[in-house]
N, CA, C and O atoms as a GROMACS GRO file, in nm:
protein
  304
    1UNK      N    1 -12.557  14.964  27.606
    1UNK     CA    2 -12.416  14.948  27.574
    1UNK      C    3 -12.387  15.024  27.444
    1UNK      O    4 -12.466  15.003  27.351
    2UNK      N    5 -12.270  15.120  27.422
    2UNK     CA    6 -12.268  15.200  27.294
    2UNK      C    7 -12.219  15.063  27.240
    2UNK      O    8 -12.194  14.954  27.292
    3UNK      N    9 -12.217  15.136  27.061
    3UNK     CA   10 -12.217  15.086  26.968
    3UNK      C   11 -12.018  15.090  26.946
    3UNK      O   12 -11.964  15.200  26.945
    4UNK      N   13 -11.954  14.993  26.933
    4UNK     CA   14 -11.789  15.002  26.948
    4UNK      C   15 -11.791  15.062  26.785
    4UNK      O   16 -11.859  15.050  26.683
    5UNK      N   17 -11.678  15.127  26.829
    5UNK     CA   18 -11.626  15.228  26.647
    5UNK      C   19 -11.564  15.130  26.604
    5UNK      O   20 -11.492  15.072  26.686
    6UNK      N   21 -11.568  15.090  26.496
    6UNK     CA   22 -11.424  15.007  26.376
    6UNK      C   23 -11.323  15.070  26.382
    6UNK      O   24 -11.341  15.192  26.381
    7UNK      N   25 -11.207  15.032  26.388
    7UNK     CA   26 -11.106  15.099  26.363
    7UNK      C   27 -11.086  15.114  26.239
    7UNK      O   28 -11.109  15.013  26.172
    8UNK      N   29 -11.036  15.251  26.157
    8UNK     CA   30 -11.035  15.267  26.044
    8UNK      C   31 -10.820  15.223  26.023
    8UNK      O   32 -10.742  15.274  26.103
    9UNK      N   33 -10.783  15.154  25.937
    9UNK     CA   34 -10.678  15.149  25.913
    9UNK      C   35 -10.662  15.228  25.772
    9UNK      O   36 -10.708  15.202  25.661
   10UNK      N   37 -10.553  15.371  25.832
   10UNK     CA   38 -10.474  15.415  25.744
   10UNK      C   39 -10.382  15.365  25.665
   10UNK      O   40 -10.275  15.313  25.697
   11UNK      N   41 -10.450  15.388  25.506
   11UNK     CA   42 -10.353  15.309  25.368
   11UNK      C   43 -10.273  15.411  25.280
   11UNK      O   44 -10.327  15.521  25.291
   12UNK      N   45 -10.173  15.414  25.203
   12UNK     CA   46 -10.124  15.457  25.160
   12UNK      C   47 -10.029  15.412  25.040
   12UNK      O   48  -9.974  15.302  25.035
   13UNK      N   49 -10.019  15.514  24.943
   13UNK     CA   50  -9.965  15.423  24.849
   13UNK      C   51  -9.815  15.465  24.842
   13UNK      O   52  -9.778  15.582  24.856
   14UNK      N   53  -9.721  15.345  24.817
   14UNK     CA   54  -9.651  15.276  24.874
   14UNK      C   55  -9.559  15.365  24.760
   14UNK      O   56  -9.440  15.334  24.762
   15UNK      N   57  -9.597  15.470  24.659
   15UNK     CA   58  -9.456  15.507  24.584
   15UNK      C   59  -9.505  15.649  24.628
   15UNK      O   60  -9.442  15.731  24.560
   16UNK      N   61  -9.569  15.694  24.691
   16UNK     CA   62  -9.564  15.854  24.710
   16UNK      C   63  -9.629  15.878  24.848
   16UNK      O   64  -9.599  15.977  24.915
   17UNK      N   65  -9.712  15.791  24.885
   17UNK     CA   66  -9.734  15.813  25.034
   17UNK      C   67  -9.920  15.893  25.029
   17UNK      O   68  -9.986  15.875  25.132
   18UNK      N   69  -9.957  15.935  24.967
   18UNK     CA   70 -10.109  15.952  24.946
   18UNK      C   71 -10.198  15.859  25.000
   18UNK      O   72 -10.197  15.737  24.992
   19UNK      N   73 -10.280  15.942  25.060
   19UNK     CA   74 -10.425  15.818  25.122
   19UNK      C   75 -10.490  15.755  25.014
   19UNK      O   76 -10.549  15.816  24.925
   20UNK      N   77 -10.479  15.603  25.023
   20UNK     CA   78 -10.601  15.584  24.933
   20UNK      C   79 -10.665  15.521  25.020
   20UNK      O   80 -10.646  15.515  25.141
   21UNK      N   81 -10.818  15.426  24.896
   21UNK     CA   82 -10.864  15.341  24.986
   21UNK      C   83 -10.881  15.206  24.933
   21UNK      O   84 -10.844  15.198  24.816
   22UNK      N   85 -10.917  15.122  24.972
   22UNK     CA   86 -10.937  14.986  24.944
   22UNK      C   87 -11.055  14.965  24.811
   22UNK      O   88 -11.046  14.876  24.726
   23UNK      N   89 -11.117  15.024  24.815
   23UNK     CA   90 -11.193  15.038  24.684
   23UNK      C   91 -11.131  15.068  24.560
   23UNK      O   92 -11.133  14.995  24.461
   24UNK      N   93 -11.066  15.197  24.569
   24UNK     CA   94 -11.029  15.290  24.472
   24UNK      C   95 -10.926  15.192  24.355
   24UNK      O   96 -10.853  15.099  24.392
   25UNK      N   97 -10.941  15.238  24.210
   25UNK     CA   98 -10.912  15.139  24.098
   25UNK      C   99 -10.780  15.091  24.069
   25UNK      O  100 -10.753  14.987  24.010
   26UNK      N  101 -10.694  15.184  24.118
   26UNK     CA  102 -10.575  15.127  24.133
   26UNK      C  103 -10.499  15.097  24.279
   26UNK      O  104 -10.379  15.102  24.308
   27UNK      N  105 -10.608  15.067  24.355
   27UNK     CA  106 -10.561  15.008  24.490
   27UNK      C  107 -10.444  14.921  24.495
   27UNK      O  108 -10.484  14.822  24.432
   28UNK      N  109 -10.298  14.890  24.538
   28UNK     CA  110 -10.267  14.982  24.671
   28UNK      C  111 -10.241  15.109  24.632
   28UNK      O  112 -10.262  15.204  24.708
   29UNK      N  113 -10.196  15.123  24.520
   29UNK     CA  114 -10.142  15.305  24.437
   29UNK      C  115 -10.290  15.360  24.440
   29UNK      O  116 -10.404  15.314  24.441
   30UNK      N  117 -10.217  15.508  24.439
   30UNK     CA  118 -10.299  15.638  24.452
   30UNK      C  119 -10.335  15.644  24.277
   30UNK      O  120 -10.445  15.695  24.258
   31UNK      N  121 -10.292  15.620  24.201
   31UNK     CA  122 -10.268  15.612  24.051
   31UNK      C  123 -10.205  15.526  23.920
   31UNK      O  124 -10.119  15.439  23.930
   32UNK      N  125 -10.238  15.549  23.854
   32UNK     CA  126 -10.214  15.427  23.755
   32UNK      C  127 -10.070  15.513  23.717
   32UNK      O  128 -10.004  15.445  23.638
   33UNK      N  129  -9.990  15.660  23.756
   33UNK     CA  130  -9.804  15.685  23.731
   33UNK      C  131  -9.787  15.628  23.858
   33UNK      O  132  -9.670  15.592  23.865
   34UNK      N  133  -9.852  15.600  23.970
   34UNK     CA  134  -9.743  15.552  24.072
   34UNK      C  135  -9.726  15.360  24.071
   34UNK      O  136  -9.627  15.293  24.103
   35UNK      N  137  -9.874  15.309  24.018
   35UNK     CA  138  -9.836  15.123  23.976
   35UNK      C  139  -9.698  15.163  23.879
   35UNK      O  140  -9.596  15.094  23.886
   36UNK      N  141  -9.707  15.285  23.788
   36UNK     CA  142  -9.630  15.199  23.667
   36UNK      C  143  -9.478  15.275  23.750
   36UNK      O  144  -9.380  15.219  23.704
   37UNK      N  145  -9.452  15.343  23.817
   37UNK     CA  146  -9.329  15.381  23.904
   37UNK      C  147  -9.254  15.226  23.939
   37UNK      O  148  -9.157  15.156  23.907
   38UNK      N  149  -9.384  15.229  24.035
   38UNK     CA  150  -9.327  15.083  24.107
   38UNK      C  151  -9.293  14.994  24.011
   38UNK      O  152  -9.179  14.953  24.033
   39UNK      N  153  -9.349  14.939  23.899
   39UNK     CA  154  -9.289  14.815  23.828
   39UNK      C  155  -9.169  14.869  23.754
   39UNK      O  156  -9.062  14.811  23.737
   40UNK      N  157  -9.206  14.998  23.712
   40UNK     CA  158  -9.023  15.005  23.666
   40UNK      C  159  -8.930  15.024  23.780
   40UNK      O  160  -8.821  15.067  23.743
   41UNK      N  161  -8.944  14.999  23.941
   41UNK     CA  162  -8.864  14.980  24.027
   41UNK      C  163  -8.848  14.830  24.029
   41UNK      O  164  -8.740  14.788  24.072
   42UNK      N  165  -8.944  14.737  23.986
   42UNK     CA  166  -8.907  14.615  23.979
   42UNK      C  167  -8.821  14.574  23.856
   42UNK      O  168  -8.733  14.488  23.851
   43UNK      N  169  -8.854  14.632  23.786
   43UNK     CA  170  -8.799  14.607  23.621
   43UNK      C  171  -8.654  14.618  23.610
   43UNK      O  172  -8.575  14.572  23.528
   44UNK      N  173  -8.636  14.698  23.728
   44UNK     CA  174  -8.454  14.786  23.741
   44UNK      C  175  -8.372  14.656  23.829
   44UNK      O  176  -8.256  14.621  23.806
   45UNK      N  177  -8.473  14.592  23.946
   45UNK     CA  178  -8.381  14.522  24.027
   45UNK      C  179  -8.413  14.595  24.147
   45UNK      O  180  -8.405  14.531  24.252
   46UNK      N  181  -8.454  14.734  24.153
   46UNK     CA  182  -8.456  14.776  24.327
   46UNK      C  183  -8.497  14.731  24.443
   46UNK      O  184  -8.463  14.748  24.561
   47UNK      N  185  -8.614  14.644  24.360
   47UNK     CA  186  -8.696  14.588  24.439
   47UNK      C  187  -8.630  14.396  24.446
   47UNK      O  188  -8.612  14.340  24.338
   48UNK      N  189  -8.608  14.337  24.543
   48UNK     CA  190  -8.621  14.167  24.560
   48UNK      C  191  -8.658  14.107  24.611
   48UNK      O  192  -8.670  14.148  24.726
   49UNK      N  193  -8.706  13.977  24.588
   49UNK     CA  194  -8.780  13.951  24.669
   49UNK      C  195  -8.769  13.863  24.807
   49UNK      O  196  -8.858  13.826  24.884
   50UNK      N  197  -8.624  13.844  24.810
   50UNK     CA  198  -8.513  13.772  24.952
   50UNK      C  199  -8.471  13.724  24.912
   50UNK      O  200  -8.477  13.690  24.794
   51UNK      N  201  -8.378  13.683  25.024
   51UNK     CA  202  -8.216  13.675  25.033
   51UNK      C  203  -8.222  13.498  24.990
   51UNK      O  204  -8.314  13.416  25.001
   52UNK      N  205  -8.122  13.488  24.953
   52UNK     CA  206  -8.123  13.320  24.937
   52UNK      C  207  -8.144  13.184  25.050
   52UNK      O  208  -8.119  13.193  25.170
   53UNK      N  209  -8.173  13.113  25.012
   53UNK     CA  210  -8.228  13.009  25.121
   53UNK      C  211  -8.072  12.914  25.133
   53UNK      O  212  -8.039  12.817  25.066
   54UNK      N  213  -8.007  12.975  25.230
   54UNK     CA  214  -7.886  12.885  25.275
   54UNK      C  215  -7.924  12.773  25.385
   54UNK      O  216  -7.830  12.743  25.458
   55UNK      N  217  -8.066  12.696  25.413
   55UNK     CA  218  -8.064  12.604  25.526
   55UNK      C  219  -8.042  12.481  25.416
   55UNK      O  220  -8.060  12.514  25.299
   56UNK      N  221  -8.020  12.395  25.433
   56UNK     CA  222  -7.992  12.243  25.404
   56UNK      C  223  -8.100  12.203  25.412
   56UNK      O  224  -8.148  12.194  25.299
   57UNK      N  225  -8.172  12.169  25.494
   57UNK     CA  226  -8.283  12.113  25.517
   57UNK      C  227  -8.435  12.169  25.394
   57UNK      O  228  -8.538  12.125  25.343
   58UNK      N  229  -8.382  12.246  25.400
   58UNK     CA  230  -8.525  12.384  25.326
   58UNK      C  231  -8.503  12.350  25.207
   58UNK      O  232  -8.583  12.312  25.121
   59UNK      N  233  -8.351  12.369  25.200
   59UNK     CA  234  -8.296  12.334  24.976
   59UNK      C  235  -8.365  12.191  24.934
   59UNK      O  236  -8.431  12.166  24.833
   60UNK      N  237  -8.317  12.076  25.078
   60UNK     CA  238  -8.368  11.965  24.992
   60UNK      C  239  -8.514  11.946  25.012
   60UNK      O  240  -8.557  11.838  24.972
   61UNK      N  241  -8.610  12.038  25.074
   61UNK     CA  242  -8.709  12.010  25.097
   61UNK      C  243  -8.816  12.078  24.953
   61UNK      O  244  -8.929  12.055  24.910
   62UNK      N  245  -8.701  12.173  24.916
   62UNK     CA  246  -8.763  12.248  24.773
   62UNK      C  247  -8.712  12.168  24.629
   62UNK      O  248  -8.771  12.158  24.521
   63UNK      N  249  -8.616  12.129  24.660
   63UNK     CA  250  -8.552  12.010  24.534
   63UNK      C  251  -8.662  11.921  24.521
   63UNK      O  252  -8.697  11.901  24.405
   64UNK      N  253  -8.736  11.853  24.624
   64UNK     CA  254  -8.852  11.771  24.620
   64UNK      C  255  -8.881  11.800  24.534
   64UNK      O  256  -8.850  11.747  24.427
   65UNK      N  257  -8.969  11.922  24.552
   65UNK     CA  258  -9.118  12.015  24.542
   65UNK      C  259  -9.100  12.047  24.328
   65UNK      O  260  -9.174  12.044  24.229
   66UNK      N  261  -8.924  12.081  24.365
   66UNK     CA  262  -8.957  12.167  24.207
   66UNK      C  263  -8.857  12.046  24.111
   66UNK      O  264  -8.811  12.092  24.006
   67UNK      N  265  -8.825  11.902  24.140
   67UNK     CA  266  -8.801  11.829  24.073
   67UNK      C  267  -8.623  11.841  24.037
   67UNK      O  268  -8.565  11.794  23.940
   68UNK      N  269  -8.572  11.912  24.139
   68UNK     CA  270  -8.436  11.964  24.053
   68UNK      C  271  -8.354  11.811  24.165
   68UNK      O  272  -8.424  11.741  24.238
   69UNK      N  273  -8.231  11.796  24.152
   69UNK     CA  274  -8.158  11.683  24.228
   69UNK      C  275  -8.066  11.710  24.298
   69UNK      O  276  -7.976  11.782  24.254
   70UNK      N  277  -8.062  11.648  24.461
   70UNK     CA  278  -8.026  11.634  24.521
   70UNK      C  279  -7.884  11.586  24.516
   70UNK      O  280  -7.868  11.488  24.443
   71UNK      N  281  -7.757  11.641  24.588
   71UNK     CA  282  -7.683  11.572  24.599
   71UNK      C  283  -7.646  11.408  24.607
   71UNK      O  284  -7.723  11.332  24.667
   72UNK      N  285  -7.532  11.360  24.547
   72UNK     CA  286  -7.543  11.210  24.594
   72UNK      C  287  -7.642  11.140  24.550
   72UNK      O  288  -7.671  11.028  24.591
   73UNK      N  289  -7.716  11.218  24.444
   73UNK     CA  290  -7.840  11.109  24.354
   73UNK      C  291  -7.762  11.034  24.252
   73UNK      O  292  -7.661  11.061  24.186
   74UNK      N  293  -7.854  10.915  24.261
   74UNK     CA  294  -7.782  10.835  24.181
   74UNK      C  295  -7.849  10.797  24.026
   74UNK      O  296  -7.827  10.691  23.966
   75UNK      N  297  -7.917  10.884  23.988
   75UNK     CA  298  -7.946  10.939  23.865
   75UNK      C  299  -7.881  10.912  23.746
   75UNK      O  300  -7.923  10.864  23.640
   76UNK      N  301  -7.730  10.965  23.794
   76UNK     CA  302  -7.719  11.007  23.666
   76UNK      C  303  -7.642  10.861  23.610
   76UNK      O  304  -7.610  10.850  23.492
   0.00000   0.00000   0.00000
């Protein structure tokens, strides 16, 4: 029975498009100008990280979690 090939998955870095690899020191970037590209794309706002959580169910399930209050608490 041959020996099955691995599939090799093609990587690339994500501000210029260059092969890298999973080893290499500034993995996922091809370079330490394309990490610092990207964070000044974060730094600007270009980048977010989603849209707001409009379910009801989800808000009060995170109000739990991060201590903030629920409507109709009787807290105060």
């Amino acid at each position: 029975m041959p020996a099955k090939k691995k599939s090799v998955k093609t990587l690339r870095c994500p501000t210029c498009g260059m092969l890298v690899r999973a080893q290499d020191e500034d993995f996922p970037f091809c370079s330490d100008r394309c990490r610092k590209i990207d964070l000044g794309k974060w730094a600007m706002g270009v980048y977010k990280i989603s849209s707001p959580v409009l379910d009801p169910e989800v808000l009060e399930d995170l109000g739990g979690l991060t201590g903030g209050h629920r409507k109709g608490s009787d807290d105060e």
